[in-house]
C-alpha positions as a Markdown table, in Angstrom:
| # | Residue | x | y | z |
|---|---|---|---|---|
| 1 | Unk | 0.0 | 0.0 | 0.0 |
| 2 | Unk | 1.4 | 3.6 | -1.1 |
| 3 | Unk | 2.6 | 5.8 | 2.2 |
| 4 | Unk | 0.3 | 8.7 | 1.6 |
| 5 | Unk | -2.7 | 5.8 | 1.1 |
| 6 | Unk | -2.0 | 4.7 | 4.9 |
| 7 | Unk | -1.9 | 7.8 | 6.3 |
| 8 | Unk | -5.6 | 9.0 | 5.2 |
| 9 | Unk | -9.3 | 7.6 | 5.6 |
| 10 | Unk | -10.9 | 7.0 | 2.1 |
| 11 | Unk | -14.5 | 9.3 | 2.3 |
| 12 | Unk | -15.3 | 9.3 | -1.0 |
| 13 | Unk | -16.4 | 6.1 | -3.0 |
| 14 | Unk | -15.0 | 5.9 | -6.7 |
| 15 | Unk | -17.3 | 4.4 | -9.4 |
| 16 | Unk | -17.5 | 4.6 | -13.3 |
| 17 | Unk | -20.0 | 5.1 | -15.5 |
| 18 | Unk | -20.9 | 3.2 | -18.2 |
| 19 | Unk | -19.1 | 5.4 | -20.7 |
| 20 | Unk | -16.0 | 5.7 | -18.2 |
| 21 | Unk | -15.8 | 2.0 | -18.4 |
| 22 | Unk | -16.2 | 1.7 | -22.1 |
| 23 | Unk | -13.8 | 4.6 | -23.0 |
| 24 | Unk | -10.8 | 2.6 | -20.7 |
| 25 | Unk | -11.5 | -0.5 | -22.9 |
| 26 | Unk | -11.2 | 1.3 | -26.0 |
| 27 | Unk | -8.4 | 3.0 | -24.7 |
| 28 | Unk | -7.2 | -0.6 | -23.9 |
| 29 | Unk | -7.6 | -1.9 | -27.3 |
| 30 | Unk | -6.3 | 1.5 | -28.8 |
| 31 | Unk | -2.7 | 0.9 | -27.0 |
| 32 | Unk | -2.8 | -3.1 | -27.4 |
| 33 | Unk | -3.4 | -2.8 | -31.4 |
| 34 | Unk | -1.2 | 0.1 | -31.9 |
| 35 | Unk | 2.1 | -1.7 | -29.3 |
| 36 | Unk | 1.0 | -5.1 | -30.8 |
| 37 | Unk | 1.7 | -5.9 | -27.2 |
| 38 | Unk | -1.2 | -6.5 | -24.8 |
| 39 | Unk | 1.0 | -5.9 | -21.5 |
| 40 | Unk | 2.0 | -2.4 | -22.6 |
| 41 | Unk | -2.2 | -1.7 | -22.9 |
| 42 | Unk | -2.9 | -3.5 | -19.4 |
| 43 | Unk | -0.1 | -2.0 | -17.7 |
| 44 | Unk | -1.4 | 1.7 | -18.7 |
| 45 | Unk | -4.6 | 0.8 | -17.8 |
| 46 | Unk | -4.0 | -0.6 | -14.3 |
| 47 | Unk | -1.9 | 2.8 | -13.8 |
| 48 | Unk | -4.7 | 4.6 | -14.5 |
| 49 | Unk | -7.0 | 3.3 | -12.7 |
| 50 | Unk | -4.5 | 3.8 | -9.6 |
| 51 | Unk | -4.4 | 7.3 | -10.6 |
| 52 | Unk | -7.9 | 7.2 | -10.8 |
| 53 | Unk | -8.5 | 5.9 | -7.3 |
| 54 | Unk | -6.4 | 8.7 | -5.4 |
| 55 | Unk | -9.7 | 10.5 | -6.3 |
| 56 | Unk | -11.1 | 8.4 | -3.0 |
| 57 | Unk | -8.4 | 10.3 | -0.8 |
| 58 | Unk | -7.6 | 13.9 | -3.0 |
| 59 | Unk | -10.8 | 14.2 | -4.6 |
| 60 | Unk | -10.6 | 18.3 | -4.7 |
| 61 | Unk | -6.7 | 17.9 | -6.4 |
| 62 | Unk | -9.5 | 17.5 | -9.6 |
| 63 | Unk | -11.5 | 19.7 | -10.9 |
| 64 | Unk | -15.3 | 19.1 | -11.2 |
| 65 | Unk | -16.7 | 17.9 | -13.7 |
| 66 | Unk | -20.0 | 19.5 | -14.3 |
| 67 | Unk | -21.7 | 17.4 | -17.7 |
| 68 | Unk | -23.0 | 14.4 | -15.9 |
| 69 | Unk | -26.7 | 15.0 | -16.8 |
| 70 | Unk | -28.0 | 16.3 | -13.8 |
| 71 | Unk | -26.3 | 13.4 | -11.5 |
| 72 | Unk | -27.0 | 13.6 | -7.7 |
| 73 | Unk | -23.0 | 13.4 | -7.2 |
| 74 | Unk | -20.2 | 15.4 | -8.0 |
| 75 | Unk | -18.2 | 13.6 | -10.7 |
| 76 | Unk | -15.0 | 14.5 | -10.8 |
């Protein structure tokens, strides 16, 4: 577990949306077909996600992101 994950409580719950999930497979089959080289895509991917999930600790390092359609949450 990363140092500054163990020295803060998660408050805020991460999820995707349906497009979120769909644009990191294409994004997946983007880098795999363009590498030839599947690792190279999942690597990337799993990195991102990580990224991703610092949201759950840092959630205001992002900015908002206002286009959700009226969702009861604040996306980010």
């Amino acid at each position: 577990m990363p140092e500054w994950k163990k020295n803060m409580a998660s408050v805020w719950s991460i999820s995707y949306s349906l497009d979120a999930e769909a644009d990191l497979n294409d994004i997946y089959d983007y880098i795999a077909d363009v590498t030839n080289e599947s690792l190279i895509a999942t690597k990337f991917i799993r990195r991102l996600r990580l990224i991703i999930e610092k949201l759950s600790y840092l959630p205001h390092r992002y900015p908002l992101y206002l286009s959700c359609g009226g969702a009861p949450n604040e996306y980010r």
